[in-house]
Structures are given as structure tokens and as C-alpha cells.
N, C-alpha and C positions, 0 to 999 in steps of 0.2 A: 629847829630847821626852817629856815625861809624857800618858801616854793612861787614861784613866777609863772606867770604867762603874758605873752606882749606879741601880740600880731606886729610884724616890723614893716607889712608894706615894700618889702625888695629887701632880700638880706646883704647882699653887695652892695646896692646903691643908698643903704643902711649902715653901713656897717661899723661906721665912724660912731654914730648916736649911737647903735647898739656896744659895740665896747666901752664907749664913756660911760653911760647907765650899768655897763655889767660892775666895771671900776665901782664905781658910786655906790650901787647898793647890795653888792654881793651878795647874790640870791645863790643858795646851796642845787636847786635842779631849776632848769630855766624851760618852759613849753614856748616855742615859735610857731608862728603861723602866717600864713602870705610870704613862704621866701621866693616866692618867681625869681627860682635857678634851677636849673636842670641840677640832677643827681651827683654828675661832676664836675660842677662850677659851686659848690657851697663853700666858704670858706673855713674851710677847718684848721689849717695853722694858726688864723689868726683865732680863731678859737680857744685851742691847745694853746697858742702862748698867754690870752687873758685868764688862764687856770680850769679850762673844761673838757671833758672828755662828751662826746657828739654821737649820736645818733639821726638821720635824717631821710624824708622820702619828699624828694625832691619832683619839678616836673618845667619844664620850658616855659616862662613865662608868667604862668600860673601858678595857685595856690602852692603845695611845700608843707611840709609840718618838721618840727626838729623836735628832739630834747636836749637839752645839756644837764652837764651834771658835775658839778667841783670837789673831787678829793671822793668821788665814790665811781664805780662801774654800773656801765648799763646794759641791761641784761635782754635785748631786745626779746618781744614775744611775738608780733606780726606789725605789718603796716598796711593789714587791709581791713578794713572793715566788716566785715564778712553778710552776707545778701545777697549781694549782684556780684555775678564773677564777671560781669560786662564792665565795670565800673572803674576807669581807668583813672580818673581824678585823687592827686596825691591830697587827700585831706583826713589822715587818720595814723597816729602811729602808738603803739600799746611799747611798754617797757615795766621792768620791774627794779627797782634801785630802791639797795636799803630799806627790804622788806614791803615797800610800799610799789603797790602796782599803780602808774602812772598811765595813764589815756591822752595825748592829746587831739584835739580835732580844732577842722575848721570848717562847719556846718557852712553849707551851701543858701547863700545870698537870697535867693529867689524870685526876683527879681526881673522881669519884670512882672507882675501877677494880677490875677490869673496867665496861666500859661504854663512850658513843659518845666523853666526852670522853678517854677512853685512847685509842680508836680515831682520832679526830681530832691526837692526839698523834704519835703512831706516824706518821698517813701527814706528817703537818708534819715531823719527822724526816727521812722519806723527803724530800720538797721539799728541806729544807737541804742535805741531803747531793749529790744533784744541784745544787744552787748553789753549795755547797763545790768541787764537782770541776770545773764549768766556771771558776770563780776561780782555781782554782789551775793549769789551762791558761791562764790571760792570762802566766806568769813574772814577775809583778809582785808586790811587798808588799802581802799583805792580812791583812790582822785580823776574825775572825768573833767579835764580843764581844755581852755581854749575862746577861741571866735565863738559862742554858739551861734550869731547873729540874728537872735532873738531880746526884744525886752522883753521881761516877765509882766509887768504890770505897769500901771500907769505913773509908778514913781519913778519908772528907771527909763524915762522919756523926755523931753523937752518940750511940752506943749505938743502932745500925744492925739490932742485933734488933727493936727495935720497929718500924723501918721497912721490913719485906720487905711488905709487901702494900699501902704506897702508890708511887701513880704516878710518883715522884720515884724510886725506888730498885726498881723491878721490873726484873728482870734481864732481859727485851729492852727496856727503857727504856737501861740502860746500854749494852747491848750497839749501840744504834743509835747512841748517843754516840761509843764506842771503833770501832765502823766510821767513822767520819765521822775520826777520829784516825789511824785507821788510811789515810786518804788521804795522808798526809805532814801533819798540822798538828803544831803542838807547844804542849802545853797549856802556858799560861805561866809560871802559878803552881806547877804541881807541878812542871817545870822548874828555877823557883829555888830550891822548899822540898820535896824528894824524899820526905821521910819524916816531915814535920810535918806537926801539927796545925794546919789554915786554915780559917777559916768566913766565911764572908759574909753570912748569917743568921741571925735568931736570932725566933724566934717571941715574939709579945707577953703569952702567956700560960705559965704558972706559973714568974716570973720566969728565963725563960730566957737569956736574957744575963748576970744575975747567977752564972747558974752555969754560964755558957759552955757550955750544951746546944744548939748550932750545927747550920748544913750551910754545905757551900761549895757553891752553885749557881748563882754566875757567874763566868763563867769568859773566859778571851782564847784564841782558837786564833790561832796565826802559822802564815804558811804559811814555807818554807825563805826566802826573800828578805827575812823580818823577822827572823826566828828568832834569825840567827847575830849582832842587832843591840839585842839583848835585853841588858839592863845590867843592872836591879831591878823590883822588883816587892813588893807589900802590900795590908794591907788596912785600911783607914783604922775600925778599930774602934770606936774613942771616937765615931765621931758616932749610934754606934748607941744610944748612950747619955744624947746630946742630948734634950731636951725638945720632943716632940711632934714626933719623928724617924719614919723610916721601921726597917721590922723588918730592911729590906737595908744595910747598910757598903758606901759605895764602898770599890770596887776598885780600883788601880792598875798599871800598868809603866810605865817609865824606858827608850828605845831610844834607841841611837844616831842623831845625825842626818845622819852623812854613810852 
């Protein structure tokens, strides 16, 4: 079973690169992230006609989470994250499809930092991680995929000196990532690629893709009940490179399906 996440950057003003890629690499459940659409403006025909059935918590503008899912049903469980009942930002939605409980999110940027949107980061961190820890009490397969918009460590950066003082690389930003790892998940990419170089982004200014000046900041946690079912894994680069593409590369892994 191929499982995807691909932050798309506008799922309408996407929508073209996103169904060529779906064509292309036919991933079995697909996690989206950044559809800046309201709830009903997502594109679900054209969805349902590329072979997927949809789940999504949409928001004007901004952030958006989806799942998709090809030839299986999605069994939704919420789309809130649960901590803040003030917390009106569409960036989390939980489903369970084919056994396996799926999470996707799209962790808050933080940006500029210090300030409220670090602070708002930090405690969204805190929420996951209490999500993360009740999920991983059900003993079921679960997958927390998405944006996290964290690099873990200094390989999943581009000249990582430049980035010690944004929100993506501040060391209790990491450190609330690696608590959350440190529950038993297992990242999946670093997993298969220990001591490689993997990026998943690549910013749109001063040709940065061309000169592979990256971060990897999305990422799959498995908990021990996928982990041991984990086949392969990549990063679909070249769409980054598409015309009138998003700045994020899906992501993929390959699991077992028994």
C-alpha cells in the first residue's frame, strides 16, 4: 500500500499538478495540506473522477487538510484536534481507512519568532503530542503525516546556520518534535535514508530547487504496529519542478498490506 502526503499550496490553483501527480504515481491514501478553500469550494468531482473518494476540513484562504483515498472508504473520526475549543484553524483531520488510523496535520509555521505565532506553535505541538500518546494507547496502526514544519536535525536543512533563529529550526521547536518521537513513533523517512540528504521543500525564491537549497518538513510517524510493515519510502522531487507547482514534493512510503 503507497501512502502520500503533499502540502499542494492552493488546491484549486493546483489542481492541474495535483491530478497529473495523482495519474503518475497512484498513491492508495493521499494526506493534503495548504488547500486555501473554504469547505465548499474543494474540488471533489474532480477528485472522484481521478479515482478517490475525499474527506476534507477546509477554511477561506488558509490552511485546509484533506485525505483521499482510492478503491477503499473513509471512516472519518474528527477534524479537531482537541485542547483549544477556541481554535478555529482548519489544520488537523484524523480518519481510519483499512484498519489503519490515518492523522493528517499541518503544524503551524511560527513565524515570525519570538512572538504569539511561536507561542501558538508550541502549545499546537503540546495538543499533538497528547494526541499522539492517546493513539498510540488504541495498539492499532497509526500514521501522523503531514506539514510538520519542523526540521528534525541539521541534515534535514540546507546550511542550517542560516536557520537557527526561524521557527522551523528553533531548538524547543525540535525538541517538541523529538518528545513526540520519543513516544515510540518512528520517523519514516529517516528510517529508510539514516544518513542522507531528503528535502521536501524547497522555497521559490533565489532559485532554490535548482540548487537543491531544501528542508525536509514533512514527515510520517508510524507507530510500532506500522513501523515493522514499512517496505520504502521517497520523495517525489521532480514535481517540484513542474510548472505552476507547489514549493512542497510529495512524499511517500510503500507498507505492507498484510
Amino acid at each position: 500500500m503507497k501512502i502520500a502526503t503533499y502540502n499542494v499550496n492552493g488546491v484549486n490553483g493546483r489542481l492541474n499538478v495535483l491530478l497529473r501527480w495523482l495519474e503518475e504515481a497512484a498513491p492508495d491514501i493521499v494526506c493534503l495540506q495548504e488547500l486555501k478553500a473554504p469547505q465548499d469550494n474543494f474540488p471533489l468531482k474532480a477528485i472522484n473522477d481521478a479515482g478517490y473518494n475525499a474527506i476534507w476540513h477546509g477554511q477561506k484562504q488558509w490552511n485546509g487538510v484533506a485525505i483521499l483515498a482510492r478503491n477503499m472508504e473513509i471512516e472519518e473520526v474528527t477534524r479537531i484536534l482537541p485542547g483549544d475549543e477556541e481554535d478555529v484553524q482548519s489544520r488537523y483531520i484524523e480518519a481510519l481507512i483499512n484498519g489503519i488510523v490515518i492523522a493528517c496535520l499541518y503544524l503551524p509555521n511560527g513565524n515570525p519568532a519570538p512572538g504569539p505565532k511561536l507561542e501558538y506553535k508550541l502549545k499546537w505541538f503540546d495538543r499533538l503530542a497528547e494526541r499522539a500518546e492517546t493513539l498510540l494507547s488504541l495498539n492499532t496502526p497509526v500514521i501522523l503525516v503531514g506539514d510538520f514544519n519542523v526540521m528534525p536535525t541539521e541534515l534535514d536543512v540546507y546550511k542550517p546556520e542560516k536557520w537557527v533563529k526561524d521557527a522551523l529550526f528553533l531548538p524547543e521547536v525540535r525538541k517538541a518534535f523529538a518528545a513526540i518521537l520519543s513516544q515510540g513513533w518512528t520517523d519514516a523517512i529517516r528510517k529508510l535514508y539514516p544518513d542522507e540528504k531528503i528535502y521536501t521543500f524547497w522555497d521559490y525564491f533565489r532559485n532554490a530547487y535548482e540548487r537543491d537549497a531544501g528542508l525536509r518538513i514533512d514527515h510520517f510517524l508510524l507507530s510500532s504496529e506500522i513501523a515493522t510493515k514499512l517496505r520504502s519510502g521517497g520523495v517525489d522531487r521532480h514535481v517540484r519542478g513542474w510548472e505552476k507547482t507547489s514549493d512542497h514534493a510529495p512524499v511517500w512510503i510503500e507498507i505492507d498490506k498484510k
